[in-house]
LOKE-375613 format. One record per atom (N, C-alpha, C): residue number from 1; x, y, z; residue in three letters. Coordinates in steps of 0.05 Angstrom, whole numbers, plus 5000, padded with zeros to 4 digits. Example, Ala and Ser with C-alpha at 12.3 -4.5 7.8 and 13.67 -1.06 7.14 Angstrom:
REM residues 2
[1; [5264; 4886; 5156]; Ala]
[1; [5246; 4910; 5156]; Ala]
[1; [5264; 4934; 5156]; Ala]
[2; [5257; 4955; 5142]; Ser]
[2; [5273; 4979; 5143]; Ser]
[2; [5258; 5001; 5157]; Ser]
END
This chain:
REM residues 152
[1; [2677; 8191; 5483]; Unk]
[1; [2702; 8179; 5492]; Unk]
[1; [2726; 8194; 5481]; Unk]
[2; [2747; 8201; 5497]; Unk]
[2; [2773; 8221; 5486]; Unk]
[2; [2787; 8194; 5485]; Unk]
[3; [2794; 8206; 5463]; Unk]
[3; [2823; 8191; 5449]; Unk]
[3; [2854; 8193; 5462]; Unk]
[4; [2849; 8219; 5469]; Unk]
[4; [2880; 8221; 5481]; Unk]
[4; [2878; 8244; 5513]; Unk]
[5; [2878; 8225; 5528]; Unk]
[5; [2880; 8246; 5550]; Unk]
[5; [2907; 8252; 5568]; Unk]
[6; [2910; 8276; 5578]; Unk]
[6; [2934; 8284; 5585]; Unk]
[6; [2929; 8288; 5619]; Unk]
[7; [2953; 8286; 5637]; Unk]
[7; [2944; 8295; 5657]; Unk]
[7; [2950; 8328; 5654]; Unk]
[8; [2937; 8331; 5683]; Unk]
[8; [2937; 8365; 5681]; Unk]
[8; [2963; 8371; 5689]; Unk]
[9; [2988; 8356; 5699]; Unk]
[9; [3010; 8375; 5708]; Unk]
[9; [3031; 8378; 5677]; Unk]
[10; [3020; 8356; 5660]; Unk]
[10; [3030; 8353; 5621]; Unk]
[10; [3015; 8375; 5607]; Unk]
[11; [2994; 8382; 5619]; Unk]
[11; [2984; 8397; 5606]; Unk]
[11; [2983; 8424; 5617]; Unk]
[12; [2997; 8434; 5636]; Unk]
[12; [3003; 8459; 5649]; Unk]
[12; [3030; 8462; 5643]; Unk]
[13; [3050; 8446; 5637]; Unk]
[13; [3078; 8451; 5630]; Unk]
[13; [3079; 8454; 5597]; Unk]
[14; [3058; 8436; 5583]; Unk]
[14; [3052; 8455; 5556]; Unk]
[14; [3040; 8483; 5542]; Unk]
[15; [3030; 8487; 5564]; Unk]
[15; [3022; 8510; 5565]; Unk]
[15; [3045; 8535; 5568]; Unk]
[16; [3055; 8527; 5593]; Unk]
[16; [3072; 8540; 5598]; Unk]
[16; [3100; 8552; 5583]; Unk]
[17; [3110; 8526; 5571]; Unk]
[17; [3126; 8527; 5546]; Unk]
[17; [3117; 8547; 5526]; Unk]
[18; [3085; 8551; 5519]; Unk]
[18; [3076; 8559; 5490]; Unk]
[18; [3078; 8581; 5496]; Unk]
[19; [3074; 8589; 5524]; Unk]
[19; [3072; 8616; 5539]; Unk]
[19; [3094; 8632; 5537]; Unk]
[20; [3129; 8610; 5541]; Unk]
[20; [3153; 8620; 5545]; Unk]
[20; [3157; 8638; 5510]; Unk]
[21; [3147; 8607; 5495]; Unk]
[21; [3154; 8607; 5469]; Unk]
[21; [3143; 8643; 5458]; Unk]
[22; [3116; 8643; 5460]; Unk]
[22; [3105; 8667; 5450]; Unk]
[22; [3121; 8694; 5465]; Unk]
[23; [3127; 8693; 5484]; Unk]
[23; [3138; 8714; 5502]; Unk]
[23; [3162; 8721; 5485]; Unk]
[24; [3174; 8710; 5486]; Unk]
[24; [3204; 8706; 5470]; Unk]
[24; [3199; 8717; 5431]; Unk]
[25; [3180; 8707; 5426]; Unk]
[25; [3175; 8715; 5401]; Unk]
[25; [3172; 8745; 5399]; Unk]
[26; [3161; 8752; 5420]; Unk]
[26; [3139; 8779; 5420]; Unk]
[26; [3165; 8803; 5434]; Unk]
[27; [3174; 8793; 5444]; Unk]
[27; [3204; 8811; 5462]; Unk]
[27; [3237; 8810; 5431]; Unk]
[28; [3232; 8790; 5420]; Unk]
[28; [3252; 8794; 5391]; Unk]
[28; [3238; 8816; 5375]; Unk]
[29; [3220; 8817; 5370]; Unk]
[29; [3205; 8825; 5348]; Unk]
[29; [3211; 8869; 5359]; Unk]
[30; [3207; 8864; 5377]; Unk]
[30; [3197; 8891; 5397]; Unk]
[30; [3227; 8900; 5400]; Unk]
[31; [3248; 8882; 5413]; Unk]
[31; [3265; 8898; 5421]; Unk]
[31; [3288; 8895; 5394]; Unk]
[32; [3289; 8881; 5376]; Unk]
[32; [3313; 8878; 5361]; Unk]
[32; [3315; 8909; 5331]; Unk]
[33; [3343; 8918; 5345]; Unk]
[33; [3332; 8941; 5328]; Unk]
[33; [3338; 8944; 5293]; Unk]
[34; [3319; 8969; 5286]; Unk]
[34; [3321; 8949; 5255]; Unk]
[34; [3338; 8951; 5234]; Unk]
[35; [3359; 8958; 5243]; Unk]
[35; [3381; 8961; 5227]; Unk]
[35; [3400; 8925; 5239]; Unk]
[36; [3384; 8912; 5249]; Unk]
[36; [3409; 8889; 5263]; Unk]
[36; [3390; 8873; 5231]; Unk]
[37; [3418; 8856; 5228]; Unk]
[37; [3428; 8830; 5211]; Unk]
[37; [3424; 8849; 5179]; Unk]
[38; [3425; 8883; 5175]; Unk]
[38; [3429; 8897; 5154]; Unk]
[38; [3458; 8880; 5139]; Unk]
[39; [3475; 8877; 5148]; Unk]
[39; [3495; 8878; 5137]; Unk]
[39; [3516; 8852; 5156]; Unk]
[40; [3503; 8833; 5166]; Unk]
[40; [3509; 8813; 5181]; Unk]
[40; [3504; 8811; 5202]; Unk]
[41; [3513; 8788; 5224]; Unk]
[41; [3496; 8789; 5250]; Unk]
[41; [3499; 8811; 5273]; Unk]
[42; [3494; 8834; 5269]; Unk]
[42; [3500; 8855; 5281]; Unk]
[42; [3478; 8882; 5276]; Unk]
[43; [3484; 8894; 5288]; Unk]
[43; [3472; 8917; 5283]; Unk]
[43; [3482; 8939; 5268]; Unk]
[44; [3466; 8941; 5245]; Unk]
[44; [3490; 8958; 5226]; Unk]
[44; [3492; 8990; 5224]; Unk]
[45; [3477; 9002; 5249]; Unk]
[45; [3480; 9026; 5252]; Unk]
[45; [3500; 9032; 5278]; Unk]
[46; [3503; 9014; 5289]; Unk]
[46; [3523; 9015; 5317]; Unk]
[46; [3555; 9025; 5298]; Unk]
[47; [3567; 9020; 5281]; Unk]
[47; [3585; 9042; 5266]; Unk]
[47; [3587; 9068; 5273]; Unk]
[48; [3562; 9077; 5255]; Unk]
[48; [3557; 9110; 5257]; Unk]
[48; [3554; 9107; 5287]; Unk]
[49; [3533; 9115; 5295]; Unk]
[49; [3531; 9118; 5328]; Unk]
[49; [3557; 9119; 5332]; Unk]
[50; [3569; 9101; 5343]; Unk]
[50; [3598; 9102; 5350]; Unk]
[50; [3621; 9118; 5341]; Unk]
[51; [3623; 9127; 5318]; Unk]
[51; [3629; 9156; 5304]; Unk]
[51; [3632; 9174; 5319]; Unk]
[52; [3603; 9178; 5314]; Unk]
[52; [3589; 9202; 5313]; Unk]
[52; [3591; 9209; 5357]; Unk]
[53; [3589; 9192; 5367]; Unk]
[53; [3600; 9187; 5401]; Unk]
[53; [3629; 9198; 5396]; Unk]
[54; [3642; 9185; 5393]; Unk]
[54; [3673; 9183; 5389]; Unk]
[54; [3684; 9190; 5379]; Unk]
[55; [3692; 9229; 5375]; Unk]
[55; [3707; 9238; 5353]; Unk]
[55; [3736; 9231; 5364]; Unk]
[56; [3755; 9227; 5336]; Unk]
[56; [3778; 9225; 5346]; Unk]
[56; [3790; 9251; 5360]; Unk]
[57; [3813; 9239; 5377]; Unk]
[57; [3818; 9267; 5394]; Unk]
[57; [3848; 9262; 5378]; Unk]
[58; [3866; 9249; 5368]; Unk]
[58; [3892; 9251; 5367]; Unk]
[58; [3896; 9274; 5351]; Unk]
[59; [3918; 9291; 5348]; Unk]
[59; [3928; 9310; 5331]; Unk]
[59; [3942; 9312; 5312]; Unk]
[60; [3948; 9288; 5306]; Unk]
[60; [3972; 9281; 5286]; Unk]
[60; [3996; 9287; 5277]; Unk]
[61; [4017; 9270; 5275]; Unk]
[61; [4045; 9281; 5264]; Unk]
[61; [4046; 9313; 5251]; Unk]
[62; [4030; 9319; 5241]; Unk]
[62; [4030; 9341; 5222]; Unk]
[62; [4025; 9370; 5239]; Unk]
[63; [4008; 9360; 5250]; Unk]
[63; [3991; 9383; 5276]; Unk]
[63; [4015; 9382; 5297]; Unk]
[64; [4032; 9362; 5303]; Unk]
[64; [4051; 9374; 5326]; Unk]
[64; [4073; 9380; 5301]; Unk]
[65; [4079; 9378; 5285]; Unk]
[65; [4103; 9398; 5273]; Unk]
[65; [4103; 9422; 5262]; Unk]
[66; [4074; 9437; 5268]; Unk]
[66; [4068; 9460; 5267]; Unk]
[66; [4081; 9476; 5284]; Unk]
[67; [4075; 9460; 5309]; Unk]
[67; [4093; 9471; 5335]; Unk]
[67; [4121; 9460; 5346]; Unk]
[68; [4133; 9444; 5326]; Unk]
[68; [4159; 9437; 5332]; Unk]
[68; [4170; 9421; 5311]; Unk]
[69; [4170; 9442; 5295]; Unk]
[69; [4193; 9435; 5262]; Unk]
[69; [4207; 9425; 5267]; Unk]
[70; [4237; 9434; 5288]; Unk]
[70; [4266; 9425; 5305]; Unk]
[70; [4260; 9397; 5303]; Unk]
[71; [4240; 9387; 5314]; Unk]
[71; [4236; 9362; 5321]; Unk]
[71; [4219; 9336; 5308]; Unk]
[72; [4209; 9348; 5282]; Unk]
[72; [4195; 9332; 5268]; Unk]
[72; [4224; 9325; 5249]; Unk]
[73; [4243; 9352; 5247]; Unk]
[73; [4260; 9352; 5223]; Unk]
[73; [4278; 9334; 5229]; Unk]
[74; [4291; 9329; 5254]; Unk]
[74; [4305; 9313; 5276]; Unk]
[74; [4302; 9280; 5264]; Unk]
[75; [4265; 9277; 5276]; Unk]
[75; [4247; 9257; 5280]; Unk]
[75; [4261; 9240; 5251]; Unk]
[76; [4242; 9260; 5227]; Unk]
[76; [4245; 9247; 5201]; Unk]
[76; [4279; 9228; 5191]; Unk]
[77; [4298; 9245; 5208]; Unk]
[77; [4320; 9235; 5195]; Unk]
[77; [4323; 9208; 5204]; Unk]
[78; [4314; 9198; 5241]; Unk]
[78; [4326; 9178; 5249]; Unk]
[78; [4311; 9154; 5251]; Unk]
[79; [4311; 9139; 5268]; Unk]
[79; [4299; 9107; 5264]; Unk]
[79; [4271; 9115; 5274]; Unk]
[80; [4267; 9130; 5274]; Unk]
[80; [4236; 9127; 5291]; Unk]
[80; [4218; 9151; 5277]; Unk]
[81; [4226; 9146; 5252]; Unk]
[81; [4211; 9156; 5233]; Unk]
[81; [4184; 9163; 5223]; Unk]
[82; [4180; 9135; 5229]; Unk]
[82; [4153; 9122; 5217]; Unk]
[82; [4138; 9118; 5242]; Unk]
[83; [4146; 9133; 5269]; Unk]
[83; [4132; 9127; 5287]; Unk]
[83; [4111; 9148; 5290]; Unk]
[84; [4089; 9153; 5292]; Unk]
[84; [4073; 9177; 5304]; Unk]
[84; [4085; 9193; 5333]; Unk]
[85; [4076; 9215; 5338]; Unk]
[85; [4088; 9233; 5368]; Unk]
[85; [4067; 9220; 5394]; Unk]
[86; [4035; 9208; 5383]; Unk]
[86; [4027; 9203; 5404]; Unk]
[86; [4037; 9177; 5408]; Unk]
[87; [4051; 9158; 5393]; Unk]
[87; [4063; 9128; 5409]; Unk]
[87; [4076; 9130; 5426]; Unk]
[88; [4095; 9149; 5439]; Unk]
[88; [4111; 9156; 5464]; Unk]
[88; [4099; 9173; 5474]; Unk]
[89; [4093; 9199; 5471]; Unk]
[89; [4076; 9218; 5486]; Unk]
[89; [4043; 9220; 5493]; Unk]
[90; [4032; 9196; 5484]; Unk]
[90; [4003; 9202; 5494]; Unk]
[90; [3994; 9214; 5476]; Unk]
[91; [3962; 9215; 5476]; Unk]
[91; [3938; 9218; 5468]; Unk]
[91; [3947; 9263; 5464]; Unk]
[92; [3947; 9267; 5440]; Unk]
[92; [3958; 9290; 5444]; Unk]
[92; [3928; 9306; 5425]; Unk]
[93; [3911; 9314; 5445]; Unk]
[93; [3886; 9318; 5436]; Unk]
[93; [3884; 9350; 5420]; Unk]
[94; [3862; 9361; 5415]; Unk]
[94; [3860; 9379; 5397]; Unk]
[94; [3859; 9404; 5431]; Unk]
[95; [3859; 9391; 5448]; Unk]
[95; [3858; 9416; 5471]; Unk]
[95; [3892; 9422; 5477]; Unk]
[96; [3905; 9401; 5466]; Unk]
[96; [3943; 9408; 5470]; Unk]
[96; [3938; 9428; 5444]; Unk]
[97; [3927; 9430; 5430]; Unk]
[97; [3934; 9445; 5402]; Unk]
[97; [3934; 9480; 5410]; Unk]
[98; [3903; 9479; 5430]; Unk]
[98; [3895; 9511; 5435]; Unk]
[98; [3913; 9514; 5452]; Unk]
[99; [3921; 9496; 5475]; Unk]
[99; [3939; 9508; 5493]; Unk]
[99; [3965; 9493; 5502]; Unk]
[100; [3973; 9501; 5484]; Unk]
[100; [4004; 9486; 5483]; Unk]
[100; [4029; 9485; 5506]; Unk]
[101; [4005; 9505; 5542]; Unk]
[101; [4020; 9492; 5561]; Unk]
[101; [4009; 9475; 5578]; Unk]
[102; [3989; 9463; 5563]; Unk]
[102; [3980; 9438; 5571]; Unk]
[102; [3997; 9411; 5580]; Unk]
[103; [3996; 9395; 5605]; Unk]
[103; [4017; 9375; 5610]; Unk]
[103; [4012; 9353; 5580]; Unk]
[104; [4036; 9346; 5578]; Unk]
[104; [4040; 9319; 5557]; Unk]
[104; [4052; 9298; 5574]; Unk]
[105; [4055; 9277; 5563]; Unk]
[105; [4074; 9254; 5573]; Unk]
[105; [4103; 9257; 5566]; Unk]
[106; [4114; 9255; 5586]; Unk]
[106; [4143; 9256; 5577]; Unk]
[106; [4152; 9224; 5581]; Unk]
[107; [4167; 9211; 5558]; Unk]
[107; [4171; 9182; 5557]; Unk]
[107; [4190; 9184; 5578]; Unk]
[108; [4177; 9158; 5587]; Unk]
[108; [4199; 9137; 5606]; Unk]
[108; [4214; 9114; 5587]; Unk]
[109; [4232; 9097; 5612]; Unk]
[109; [4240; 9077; 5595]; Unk]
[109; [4217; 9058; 5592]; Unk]
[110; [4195; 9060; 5600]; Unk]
[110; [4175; 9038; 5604]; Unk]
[110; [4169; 9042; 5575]; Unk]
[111; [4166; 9065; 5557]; Unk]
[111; [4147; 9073; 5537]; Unk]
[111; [4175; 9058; 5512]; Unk]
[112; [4200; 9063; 5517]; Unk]
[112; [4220; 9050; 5505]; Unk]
[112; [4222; 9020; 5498]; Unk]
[113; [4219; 9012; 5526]; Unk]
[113; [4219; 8980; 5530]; Unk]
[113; [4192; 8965; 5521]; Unk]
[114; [4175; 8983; 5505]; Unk]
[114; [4141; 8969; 5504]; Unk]
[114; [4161; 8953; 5474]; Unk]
[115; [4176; 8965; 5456]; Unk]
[115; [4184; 8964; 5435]; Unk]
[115; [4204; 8950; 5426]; Unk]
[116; [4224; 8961; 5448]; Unk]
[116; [4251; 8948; 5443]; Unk]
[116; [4281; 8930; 5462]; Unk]
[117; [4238; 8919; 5473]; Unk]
[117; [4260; 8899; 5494]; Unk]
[117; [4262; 8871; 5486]; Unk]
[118; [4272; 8849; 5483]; Unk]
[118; [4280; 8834; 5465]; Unk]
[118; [4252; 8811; 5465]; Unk]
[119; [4249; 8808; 5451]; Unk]
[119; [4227; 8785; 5443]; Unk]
[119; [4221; 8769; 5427]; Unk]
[120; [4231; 8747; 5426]; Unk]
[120; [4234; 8725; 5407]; Unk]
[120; [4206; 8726; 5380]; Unk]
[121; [4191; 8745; 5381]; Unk]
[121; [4170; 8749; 5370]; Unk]
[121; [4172; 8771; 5351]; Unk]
[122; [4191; 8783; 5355]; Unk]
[122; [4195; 8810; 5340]; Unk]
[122; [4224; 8803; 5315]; Unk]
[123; [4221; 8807; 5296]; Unk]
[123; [4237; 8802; 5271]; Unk]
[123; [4269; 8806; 5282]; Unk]
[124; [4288; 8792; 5271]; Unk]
[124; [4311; 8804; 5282]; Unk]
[124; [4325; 8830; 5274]; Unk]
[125; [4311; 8831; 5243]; Unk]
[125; [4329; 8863; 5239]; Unk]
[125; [4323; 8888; 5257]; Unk]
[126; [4296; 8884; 5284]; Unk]
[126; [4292; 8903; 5293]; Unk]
[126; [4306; 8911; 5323]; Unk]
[127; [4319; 8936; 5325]; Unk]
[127; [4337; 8931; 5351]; Unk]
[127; [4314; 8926; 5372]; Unk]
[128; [4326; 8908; 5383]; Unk]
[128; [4322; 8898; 5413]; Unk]
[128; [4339; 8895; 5434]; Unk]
[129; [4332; 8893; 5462]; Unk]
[129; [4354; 8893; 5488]; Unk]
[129; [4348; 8875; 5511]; Unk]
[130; [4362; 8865; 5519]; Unk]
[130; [4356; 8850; 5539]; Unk]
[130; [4364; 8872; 5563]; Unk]
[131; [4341; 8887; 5579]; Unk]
[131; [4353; 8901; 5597]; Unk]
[131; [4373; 8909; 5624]; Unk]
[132; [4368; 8867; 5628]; Unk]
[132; [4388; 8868; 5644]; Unk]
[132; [4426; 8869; 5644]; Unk]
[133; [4427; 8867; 5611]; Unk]
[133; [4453; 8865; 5609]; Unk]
[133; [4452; 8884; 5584]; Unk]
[134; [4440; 8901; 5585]; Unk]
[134; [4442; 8938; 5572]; Unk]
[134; [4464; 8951; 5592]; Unk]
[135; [4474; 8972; 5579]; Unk]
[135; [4484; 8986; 5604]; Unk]
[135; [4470; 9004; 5621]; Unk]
[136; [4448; 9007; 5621]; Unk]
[136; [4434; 9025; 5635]; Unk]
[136; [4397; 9025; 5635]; Unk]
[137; [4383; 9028; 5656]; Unk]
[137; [4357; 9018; 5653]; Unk]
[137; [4341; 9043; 5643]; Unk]
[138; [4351; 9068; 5636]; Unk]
[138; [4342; 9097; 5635]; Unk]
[138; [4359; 9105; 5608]; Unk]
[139; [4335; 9096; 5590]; Unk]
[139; [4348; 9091; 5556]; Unk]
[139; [4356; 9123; 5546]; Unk]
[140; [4335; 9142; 5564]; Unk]
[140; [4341; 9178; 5558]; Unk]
[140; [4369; 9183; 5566]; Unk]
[141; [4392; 9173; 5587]; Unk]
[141; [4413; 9178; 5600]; Unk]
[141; [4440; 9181; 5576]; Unk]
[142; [4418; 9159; 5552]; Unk]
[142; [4449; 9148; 5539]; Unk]
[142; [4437; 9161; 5509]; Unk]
[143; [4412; 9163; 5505]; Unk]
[143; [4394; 9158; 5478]; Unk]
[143; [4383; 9179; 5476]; Unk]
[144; [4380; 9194; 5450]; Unk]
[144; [4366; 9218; 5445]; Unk]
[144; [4341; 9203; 5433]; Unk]
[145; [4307; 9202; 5449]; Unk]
[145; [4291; 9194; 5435]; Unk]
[145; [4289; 9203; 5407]; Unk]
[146; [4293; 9219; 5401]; Unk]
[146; [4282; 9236; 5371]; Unk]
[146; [4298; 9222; 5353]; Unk]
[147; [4322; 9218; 5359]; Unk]
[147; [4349; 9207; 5342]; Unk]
[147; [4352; 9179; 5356]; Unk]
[148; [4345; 9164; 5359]; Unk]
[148; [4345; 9127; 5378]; Unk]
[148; [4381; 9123; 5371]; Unk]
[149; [4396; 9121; 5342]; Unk]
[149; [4413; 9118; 5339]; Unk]
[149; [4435; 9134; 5342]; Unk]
[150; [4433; 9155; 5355]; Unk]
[150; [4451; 9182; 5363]; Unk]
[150; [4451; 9160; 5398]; Unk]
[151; [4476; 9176; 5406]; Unk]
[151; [4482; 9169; 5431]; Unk]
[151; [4505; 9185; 5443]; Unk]
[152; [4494; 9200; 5472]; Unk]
[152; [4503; 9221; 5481]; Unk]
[152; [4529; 9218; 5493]; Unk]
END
């Protein structure tokens, strides 16, 4: 006499479950690679990899004043000091370095206005403009980028 009998469609969906269950066990085990939860829930070699993919390309303040002293010496004196050359001009890679008549970006007012168009979010000691009641929408017309506080 059985004690406990099941029908067969209870007992094909437990099956089935144990089936999902083990599958799932057997596919973590296999695919999780073994550097994941090294150093928290992650994979702790995806860093390097990504490095080692990804050299930086920028050239830095230093690398463009090799080729334009005039303008680093300019740079240093005025408000935009502390800015890097690629924040207005683009990604200025180590292939602008070999061939320096390579195209660059030349700023618009778009690259001006990312910064210093007025925004209740931005501290007040920093200049800001409301552009519609600036005198002009083409900040180069009036503004020496290198010198922001010079005006032509």
């Amino acid at each position: 006499m059985r004690f406990f009998h099941l029908p067969p469609q209870i007992f094909r969906l437990v099956i089935l479950i144990f089936a999902i269950v083990v599958s799932y066990l057997v596919a973590r085990t296999l695919l999780t690679p073994d550097s994941f939860r090294d150093t928290g829930f992650y994979r702790g070699a995806a860093l390097a990899e990504h490095t080692e993919a990804h050299q930086p390309v920028f050239a830095g303040k230093k690398a463009c004043g090799e080729r334009h002293p005039k303008v680093i010496a300019t740079l240093t004196k005025g408000g935009h000091k502390t800015l890097s050359c690629e924040g207005c001009h683009g990604v200025v890679s180590q292939e602008h370095l070999k061939d320096p008549d390579s195209k660059m970006i030349k700023p618009t007012e778009k690259v001006c206005l990312r910064c210093h168009e007025a925004s209740p979010s931005r501290p007040a000691w920093f200049k800001q403009i409301i552009v519609k009641d600036h005198y002009s929408e083409k900040c180069i017309e009036c503004h020496l980028p290198h010198e922001p506080n010079e005006v032509q």
